[in-house]
N, CA, C and O atoms as a Tinker XYZ file with bonds, in Angstrom:
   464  protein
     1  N     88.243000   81.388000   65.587000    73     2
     2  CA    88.686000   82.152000   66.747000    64     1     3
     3  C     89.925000   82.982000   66.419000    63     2     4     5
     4  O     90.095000   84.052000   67.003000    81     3
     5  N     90.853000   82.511000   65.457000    73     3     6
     6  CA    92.325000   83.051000   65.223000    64     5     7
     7  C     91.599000   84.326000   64.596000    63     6     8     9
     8  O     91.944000   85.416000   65.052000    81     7
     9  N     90.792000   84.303000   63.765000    73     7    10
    10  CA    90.707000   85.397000   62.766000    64     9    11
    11  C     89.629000   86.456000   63.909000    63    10    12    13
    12  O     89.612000   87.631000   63.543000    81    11
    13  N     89.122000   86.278000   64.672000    73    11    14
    14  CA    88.385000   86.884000   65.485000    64    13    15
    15  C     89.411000   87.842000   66.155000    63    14    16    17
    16  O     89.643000   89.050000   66.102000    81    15
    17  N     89.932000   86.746000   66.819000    73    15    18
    18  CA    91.512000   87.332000   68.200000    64    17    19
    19  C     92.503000   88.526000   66.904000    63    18    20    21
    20  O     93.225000   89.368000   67.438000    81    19
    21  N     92.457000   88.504000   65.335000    73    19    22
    22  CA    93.022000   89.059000   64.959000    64    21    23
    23  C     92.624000   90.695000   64.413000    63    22    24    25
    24  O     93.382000   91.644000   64.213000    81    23
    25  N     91.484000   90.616000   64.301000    73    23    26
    26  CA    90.266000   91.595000   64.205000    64    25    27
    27  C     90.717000   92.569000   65.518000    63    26    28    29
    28  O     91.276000   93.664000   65.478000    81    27
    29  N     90.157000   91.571000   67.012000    73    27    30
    30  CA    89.822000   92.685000   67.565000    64    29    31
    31  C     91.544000   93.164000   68.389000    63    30    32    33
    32  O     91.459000   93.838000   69.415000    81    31
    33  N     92.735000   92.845000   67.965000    73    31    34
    34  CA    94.231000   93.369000   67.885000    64    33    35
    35  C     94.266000   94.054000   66.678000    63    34    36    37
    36  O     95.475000   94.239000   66.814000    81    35
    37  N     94.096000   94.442000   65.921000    73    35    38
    38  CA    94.402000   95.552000   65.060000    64    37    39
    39  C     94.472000   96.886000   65.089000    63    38    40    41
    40  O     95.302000   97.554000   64.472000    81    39
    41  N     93.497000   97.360000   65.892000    73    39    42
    42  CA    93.894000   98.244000   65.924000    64    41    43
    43  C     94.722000   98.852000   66.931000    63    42    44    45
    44  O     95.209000   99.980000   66.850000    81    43
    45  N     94.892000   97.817000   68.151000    73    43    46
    46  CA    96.013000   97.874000   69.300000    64    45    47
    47  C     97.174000   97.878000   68.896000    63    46    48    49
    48  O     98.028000   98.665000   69.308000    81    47
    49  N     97.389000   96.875000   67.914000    73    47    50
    50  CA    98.874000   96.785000   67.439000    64    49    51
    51  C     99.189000   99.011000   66.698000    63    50    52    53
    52  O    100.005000   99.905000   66.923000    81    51
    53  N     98.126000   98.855000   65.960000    73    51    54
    54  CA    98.748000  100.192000   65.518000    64    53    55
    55  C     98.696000  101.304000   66.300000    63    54    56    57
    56  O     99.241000  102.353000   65.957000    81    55
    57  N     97.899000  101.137000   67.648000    73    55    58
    58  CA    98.216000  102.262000   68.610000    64    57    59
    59  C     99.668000  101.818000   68.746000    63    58    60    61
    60  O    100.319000  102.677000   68.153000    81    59
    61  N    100.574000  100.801000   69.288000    73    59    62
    62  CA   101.549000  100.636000   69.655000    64    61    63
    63  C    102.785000  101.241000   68.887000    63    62    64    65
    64  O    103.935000  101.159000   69.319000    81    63
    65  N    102.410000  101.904000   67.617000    73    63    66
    66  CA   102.980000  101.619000   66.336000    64    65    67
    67  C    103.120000  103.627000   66.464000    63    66    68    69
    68  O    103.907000  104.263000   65.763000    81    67
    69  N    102.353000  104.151000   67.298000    73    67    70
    70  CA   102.369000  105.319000   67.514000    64    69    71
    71  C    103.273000  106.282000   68.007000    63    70    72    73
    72  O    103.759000  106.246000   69.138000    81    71
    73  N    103.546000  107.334000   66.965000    73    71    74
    74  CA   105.017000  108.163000   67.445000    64    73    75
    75  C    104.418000  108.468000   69.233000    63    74    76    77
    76  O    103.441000  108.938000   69.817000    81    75
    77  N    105.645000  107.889000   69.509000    73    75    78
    78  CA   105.515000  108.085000   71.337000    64    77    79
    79  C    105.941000  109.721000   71.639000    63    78    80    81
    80  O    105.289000  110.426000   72.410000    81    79
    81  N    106.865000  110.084000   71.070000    73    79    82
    82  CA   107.463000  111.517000   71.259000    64    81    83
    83  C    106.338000  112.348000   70.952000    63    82    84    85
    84  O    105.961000  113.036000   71.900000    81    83
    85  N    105.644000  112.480000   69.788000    73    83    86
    86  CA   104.231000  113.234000   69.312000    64    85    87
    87  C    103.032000  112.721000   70.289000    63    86    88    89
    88  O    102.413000  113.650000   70.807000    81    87
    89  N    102.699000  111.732000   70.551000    73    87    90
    90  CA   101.635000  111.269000   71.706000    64    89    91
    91  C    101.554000  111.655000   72.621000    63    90    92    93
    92  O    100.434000  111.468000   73.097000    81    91
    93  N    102.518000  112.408000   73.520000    73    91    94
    94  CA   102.620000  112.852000   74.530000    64    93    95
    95  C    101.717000  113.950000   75.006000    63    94    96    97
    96  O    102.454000  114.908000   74.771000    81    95
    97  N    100.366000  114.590000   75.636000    73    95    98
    98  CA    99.660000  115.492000   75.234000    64    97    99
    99  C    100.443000  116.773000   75.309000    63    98   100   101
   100  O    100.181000  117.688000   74.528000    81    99
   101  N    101.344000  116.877000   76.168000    73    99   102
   102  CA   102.035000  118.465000   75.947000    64   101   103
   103  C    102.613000  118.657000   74.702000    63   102   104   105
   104  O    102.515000  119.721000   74.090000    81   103
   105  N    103.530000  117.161000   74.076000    73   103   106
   106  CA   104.349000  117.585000   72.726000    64   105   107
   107  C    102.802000  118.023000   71.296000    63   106   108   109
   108  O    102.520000  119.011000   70.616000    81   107
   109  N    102.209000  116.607000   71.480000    73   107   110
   110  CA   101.281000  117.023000   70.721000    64   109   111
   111  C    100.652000  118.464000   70.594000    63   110   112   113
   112  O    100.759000  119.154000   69.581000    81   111
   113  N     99.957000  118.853000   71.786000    73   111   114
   114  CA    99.451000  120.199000   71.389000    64   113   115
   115  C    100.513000  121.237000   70.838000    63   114   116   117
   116  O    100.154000  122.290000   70.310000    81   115
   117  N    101.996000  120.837000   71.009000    73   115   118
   118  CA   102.678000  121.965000   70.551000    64   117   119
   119  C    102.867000  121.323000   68.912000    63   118   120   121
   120  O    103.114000  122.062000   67.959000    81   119
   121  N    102.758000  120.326000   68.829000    73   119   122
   122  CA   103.002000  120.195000   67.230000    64   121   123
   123  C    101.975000  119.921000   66.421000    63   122   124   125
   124  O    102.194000  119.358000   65.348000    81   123
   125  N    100.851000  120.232000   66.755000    73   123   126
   126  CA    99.408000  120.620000   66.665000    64   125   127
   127  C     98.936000  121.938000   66.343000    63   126   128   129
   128  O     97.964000  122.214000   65.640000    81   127
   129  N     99.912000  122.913000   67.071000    73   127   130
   130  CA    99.475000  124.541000   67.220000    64   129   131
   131  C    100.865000  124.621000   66.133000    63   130   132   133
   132  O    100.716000  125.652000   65.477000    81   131
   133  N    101.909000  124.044000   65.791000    73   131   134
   134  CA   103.073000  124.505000   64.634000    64   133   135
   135  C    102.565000  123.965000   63.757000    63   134   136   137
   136  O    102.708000  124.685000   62.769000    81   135
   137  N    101.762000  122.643000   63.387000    73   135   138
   138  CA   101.291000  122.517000   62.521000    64   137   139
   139  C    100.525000  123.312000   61.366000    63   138   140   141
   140  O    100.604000  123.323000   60.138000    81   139
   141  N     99.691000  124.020000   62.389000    73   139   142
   142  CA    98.924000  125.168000   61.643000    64   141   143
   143  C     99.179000  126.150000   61.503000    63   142   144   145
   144  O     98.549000  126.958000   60.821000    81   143
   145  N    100.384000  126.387000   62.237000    73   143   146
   146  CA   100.651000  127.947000   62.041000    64   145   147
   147  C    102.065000  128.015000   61.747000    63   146   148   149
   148  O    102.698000  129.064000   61.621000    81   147
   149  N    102.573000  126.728000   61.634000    73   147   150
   150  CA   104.446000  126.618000   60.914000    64   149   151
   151  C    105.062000  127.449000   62.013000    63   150   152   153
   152  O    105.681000  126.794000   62.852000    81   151
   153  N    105.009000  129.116000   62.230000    73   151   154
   154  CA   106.265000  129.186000   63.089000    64   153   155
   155  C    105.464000  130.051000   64.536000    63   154   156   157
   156  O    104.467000  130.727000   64.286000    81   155
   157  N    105.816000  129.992000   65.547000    73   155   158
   158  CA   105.141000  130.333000   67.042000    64   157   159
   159  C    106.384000  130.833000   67.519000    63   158   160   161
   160  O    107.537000  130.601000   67.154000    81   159
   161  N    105.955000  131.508000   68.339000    73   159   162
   162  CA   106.734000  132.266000   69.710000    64   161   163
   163  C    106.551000  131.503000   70.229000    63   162   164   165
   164  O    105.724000  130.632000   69.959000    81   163
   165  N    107.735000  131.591000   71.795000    73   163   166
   166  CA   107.901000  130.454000   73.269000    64   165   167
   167  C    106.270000  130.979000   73.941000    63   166   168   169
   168  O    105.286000  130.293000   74.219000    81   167
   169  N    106.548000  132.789000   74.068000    73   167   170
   170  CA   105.276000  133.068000   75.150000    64   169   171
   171  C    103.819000  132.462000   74.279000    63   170   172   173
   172  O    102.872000  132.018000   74.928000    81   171
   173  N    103.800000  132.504000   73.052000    73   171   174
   174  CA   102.402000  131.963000   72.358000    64   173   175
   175  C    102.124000  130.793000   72.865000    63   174   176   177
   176  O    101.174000  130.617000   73.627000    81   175
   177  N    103.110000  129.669000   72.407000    73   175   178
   178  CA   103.057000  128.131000   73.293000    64   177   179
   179  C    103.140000  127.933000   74.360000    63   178   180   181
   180  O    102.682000  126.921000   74.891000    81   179
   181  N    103.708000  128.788000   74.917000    73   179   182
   182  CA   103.274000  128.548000   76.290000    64   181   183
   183  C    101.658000  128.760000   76.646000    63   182   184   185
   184  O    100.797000  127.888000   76.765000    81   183
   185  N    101.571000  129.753000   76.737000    73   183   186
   186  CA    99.944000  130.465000   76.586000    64   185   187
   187  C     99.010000  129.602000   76.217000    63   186   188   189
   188  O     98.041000  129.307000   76.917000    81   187
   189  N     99.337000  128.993000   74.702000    73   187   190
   190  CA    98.429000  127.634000   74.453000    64   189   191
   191  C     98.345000  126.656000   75.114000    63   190   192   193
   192  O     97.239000  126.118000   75.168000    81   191
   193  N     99.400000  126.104000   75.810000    73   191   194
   194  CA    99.303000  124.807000   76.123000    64   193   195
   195  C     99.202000  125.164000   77.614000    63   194   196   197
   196  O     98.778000  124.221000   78.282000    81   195
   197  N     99.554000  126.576000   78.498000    73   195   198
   198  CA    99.279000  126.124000   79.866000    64   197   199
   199  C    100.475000  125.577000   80.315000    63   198   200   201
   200  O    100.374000  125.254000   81.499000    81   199
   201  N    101.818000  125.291000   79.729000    73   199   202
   202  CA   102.824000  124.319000   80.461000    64   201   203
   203  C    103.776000  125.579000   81.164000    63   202   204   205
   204  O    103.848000  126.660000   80.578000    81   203
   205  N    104.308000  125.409000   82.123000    73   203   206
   206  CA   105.924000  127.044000   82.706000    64   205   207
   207  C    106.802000  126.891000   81.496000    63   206   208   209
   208  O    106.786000  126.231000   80.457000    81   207
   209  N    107.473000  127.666000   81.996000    73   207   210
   210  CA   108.743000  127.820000   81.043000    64   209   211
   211  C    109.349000  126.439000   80.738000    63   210   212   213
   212  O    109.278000  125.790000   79.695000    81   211
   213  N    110.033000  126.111000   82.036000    73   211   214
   214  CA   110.940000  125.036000   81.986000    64   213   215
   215  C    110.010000  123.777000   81.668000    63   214   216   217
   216  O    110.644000  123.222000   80.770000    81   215
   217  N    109.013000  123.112000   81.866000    73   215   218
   218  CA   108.551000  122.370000   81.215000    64   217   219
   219  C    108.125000  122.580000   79.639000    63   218   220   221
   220  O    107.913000  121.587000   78.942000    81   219
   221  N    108.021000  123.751000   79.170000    73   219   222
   222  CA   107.511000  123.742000   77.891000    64   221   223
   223  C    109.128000  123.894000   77.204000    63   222   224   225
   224  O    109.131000  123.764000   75.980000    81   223
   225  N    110.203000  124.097000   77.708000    73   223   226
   226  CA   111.210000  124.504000   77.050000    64   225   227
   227  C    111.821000  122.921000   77.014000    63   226   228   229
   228  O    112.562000  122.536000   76.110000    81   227
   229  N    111.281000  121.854000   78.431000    73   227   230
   230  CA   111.696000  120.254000   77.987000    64   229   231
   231  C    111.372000  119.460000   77.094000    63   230   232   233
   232  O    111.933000  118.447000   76.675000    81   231
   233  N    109.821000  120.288000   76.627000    73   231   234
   234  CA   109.320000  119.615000   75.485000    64   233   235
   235  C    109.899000  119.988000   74.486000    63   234   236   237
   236  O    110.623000  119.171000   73.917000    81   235
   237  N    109.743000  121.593000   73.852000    73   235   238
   238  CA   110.373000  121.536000   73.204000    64   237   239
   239  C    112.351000  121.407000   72.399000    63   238   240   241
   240  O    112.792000  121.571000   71.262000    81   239
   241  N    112.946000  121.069000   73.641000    73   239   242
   242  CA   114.508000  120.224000   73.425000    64   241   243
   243  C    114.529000  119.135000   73.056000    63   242   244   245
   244  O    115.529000  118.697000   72.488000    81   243
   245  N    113.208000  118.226000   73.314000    73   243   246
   246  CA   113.256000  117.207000   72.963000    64   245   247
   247  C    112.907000  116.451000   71.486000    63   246   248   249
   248  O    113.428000  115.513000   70.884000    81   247
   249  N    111.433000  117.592000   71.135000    73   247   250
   250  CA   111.040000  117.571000   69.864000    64   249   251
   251  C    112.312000  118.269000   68.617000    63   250   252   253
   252  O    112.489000  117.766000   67.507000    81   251
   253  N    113.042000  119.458000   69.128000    73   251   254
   254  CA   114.193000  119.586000   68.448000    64   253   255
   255  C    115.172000  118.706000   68.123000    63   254   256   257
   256  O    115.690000  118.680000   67.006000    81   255
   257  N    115.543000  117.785000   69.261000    73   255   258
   258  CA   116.618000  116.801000   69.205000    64   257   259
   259  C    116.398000  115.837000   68.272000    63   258   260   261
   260  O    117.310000  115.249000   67.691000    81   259
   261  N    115.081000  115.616000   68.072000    73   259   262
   262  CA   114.782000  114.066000   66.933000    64   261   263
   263  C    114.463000  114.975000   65.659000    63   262   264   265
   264  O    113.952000  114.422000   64.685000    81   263
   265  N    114.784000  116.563000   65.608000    73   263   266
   266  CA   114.765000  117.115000   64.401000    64   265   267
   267  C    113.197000  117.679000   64.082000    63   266   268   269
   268  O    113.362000  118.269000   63.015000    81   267
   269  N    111.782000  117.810000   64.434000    73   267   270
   270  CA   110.723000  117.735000   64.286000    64   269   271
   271  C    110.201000  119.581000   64.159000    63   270   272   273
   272  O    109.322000  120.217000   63.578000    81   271
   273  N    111.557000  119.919000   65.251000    73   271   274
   274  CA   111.476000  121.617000   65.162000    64   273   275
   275  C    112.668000  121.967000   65.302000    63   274   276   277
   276  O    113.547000  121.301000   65.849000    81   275
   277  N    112.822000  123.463000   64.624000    73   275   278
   278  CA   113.806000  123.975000   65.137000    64   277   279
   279  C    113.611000  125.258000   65.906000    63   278   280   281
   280  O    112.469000  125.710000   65.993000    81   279
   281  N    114.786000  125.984000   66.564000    73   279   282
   282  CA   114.630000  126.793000   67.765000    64   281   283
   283  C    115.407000  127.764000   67.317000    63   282   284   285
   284  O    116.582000  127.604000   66.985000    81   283
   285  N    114.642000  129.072000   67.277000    73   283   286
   286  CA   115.491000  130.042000   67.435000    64   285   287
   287  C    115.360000  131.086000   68.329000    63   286   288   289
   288  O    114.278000  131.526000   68.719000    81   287
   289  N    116.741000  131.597000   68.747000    73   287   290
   290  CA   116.814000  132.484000   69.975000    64   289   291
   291  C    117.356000  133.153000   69.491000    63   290   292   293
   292  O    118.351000  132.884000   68.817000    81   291
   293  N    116.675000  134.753000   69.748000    73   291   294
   294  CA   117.210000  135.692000   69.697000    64   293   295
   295  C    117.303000  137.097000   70.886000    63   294   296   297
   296  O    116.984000  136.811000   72.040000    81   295
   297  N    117.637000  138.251000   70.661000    73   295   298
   298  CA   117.666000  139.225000   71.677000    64   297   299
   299  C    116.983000  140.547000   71.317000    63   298   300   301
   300  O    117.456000  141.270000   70.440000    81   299
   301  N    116.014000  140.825000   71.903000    73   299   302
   302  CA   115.145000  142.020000   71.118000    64   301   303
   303  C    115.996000  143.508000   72.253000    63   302   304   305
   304  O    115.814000  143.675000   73.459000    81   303
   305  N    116.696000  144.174000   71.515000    73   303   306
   306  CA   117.486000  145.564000   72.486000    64   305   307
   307  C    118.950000  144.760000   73.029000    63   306   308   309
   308  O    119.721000  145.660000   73.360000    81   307
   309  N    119.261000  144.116000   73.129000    73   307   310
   310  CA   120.087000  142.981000   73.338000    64   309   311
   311  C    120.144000  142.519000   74.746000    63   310   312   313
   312  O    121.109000  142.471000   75.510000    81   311
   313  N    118.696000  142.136000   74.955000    73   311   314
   314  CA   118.476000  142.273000   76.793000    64   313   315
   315  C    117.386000  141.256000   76.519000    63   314   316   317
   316  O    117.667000  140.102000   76.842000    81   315
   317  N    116.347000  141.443000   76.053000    73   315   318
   318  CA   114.965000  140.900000   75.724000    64   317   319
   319  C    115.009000  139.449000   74.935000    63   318   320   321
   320  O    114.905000  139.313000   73.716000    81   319
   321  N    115.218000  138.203000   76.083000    73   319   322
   322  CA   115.046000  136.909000   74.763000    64   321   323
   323  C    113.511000  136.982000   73.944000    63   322   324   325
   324  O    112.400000  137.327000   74.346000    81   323
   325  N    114.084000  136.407000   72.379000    73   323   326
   326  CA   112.512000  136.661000   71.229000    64   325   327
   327  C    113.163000  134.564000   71.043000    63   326   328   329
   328  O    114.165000  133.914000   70.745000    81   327
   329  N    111.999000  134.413000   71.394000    73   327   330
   330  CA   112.394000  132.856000   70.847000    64   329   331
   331  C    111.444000  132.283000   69.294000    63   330   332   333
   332  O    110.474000  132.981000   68.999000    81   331
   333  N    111.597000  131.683000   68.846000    73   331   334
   334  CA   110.297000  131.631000   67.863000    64   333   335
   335  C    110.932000  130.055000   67.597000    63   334   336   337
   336  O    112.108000  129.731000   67.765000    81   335
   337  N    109.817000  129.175000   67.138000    73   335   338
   338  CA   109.822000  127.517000   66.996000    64   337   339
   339  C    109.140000  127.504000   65.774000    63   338   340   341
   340  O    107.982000  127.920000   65.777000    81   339
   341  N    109.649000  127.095000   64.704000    73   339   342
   342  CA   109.315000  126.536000   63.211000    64   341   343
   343  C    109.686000  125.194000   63.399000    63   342   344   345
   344  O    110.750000  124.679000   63.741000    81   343
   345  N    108.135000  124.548000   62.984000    73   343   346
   346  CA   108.095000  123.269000   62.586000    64   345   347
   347  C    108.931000  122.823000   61.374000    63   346   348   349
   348  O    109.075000  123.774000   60.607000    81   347
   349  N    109.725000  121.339000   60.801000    73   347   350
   350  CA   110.530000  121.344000   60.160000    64   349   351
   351  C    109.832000  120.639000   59.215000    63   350   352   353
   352  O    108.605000  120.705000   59.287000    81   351
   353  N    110.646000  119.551000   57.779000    73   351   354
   354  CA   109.456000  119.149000   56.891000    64   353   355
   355  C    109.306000  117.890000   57.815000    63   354   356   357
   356  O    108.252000  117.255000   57.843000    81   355
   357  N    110.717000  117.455000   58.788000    73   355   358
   358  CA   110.533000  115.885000   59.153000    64   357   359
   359  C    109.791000  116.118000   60.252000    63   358   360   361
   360  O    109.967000  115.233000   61.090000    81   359
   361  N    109.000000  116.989000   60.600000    73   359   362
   362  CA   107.856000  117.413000   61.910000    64   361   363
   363  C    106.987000  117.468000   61.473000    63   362   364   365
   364  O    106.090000  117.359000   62.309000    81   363
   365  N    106.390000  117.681000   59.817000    73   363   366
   366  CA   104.933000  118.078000   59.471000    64   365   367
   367  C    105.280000  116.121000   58.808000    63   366   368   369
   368  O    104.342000  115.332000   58.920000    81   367
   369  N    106.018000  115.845000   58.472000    73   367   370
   370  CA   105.781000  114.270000   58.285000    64   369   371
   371  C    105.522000  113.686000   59.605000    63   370   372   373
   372  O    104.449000  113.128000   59.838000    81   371
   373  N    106.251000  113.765000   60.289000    73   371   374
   374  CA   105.472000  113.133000   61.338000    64   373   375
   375  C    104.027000  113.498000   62.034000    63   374   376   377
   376  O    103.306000  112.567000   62.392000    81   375
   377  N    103.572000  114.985000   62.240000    73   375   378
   378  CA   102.467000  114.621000   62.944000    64   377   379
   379  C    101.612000  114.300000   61.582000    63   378   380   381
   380  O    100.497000  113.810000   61.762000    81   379
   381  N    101.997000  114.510000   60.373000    73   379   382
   382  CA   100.689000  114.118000   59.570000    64   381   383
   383  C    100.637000  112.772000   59.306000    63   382   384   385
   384  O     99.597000  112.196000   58.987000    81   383
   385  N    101.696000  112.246000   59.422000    73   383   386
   386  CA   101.757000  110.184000   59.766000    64   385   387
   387  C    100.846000  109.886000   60.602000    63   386   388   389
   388  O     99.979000  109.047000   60.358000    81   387
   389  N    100.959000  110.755000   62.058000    73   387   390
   390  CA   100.462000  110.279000   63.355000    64   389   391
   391  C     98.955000  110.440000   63.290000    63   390   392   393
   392  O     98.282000  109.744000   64.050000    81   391
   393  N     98.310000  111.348000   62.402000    73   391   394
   394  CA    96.852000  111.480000   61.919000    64   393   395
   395  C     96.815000  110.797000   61.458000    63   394   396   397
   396  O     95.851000  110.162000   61.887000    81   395
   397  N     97.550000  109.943000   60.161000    73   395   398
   398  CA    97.474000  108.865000   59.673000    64   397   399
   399  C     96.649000  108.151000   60.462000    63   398   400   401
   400  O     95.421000  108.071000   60.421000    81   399
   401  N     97.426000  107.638000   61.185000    73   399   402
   402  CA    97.750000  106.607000   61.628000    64   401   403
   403  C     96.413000  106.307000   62.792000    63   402   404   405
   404  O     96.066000  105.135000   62.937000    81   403
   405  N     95.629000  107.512000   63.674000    73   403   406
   406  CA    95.121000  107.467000   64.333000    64   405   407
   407  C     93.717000  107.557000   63.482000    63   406   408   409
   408  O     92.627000  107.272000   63.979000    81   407
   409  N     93.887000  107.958000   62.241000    73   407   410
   410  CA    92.611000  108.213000   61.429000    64   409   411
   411  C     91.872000  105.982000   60.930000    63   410   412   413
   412  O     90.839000  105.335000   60.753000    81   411
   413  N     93.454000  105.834000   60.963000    73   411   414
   414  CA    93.255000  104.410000   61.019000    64   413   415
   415  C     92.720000  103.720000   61.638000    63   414   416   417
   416  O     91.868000  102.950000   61.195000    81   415
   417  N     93.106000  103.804000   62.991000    73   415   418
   418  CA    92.912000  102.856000   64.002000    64   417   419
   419  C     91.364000  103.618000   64.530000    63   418   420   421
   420  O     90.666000  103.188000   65.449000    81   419
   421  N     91.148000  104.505000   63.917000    73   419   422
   422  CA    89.549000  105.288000   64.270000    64   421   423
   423  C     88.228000  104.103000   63.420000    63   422   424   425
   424  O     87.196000  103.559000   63.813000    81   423
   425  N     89.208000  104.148000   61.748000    73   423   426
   426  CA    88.431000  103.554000   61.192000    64   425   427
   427  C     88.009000  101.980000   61.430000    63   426   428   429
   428  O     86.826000  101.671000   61.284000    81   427
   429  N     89.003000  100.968000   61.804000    73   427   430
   430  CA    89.255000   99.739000   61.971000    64   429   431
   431  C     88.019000   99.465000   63.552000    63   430   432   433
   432  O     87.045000   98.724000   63.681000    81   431
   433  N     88.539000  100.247000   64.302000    73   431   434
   434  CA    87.222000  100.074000   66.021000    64   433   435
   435  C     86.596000  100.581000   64.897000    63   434   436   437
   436  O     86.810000   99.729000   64.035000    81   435
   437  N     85.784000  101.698000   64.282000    73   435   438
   438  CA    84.291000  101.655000   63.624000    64   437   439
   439  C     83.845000  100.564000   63.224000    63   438   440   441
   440  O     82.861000  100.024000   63.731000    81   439
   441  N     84.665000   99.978000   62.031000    73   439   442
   442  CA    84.248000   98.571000   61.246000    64   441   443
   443  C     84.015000   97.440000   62.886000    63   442   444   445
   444  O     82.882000   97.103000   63.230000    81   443
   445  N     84.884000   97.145000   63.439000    73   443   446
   446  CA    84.606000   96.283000   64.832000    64   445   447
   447  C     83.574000   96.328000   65.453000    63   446   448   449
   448  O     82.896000   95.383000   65.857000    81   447
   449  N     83.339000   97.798000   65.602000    73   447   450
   450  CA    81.814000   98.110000   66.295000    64   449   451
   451  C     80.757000   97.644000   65.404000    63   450   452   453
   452  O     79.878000   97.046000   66.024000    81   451
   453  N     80.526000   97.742000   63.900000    73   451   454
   454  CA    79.637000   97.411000   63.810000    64   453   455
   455  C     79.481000   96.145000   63.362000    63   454   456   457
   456  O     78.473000   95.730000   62.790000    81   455
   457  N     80.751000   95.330000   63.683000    73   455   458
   458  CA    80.488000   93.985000   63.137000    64   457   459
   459  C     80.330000   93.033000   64.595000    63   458   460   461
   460  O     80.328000   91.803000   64.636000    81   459
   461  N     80.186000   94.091000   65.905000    73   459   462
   462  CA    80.061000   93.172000   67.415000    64   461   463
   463  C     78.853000   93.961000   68.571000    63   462   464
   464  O     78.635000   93.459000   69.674000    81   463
């Protein structure tokens, strides 16, 4: 029974084990869409993800603060904010951990499924 009860927690434990800041579906899709494309405009991410200003500008303060992106603001005519968001290297380590990690816990329920 121990080794059973330990099987089917495995792969729970490593959801738990999951960057919470990247899990989030708004942060994710934005470090999902920098992933692939390294550096984005505010109006692009916004556009992608569907979030307003001020919510997409909470996500991204927050993903800046733990270092994952950085932010730059600038002034196009010196009137016009140009914002642009480059993913950093400790942002492409993390979401490519978090694939890791979910590529894991994908594989572990497969093996479960077909052993129940």
């Amino acid at each position: 029974m121990k080794g059973w009860f330990a099987i089917i927690m495995m792969p729970f434990k490593e959801m738990a084990r999951l960057d919470k800041l990247i899990h989030e579906p708004a942060r994710l899709a934005i470090m999902s869409a920098l992933e692939a494309c390294t550096l984005a405009e505010f109006l692009f991410l916004q556009e992608l993800t569907g979030l307003t200003k001020g919510n997409l500008s909470s996500h991204l303060s927050k993903l800046e603060k733990v270092g994952y992106i950085q932010i730059n603001k600038n002034f196009v005519r010196q009137k016009i904010p140009h914002t642009t968001i480059r993913i950093t290297r400790e942002g492409q380590a993390a979401i490519l951990q978090y694939w890791d990690q979910l590529d894991r816990i994908r594989e572990i329920t497969k093996q479960w499924q077909k052993n129940h």
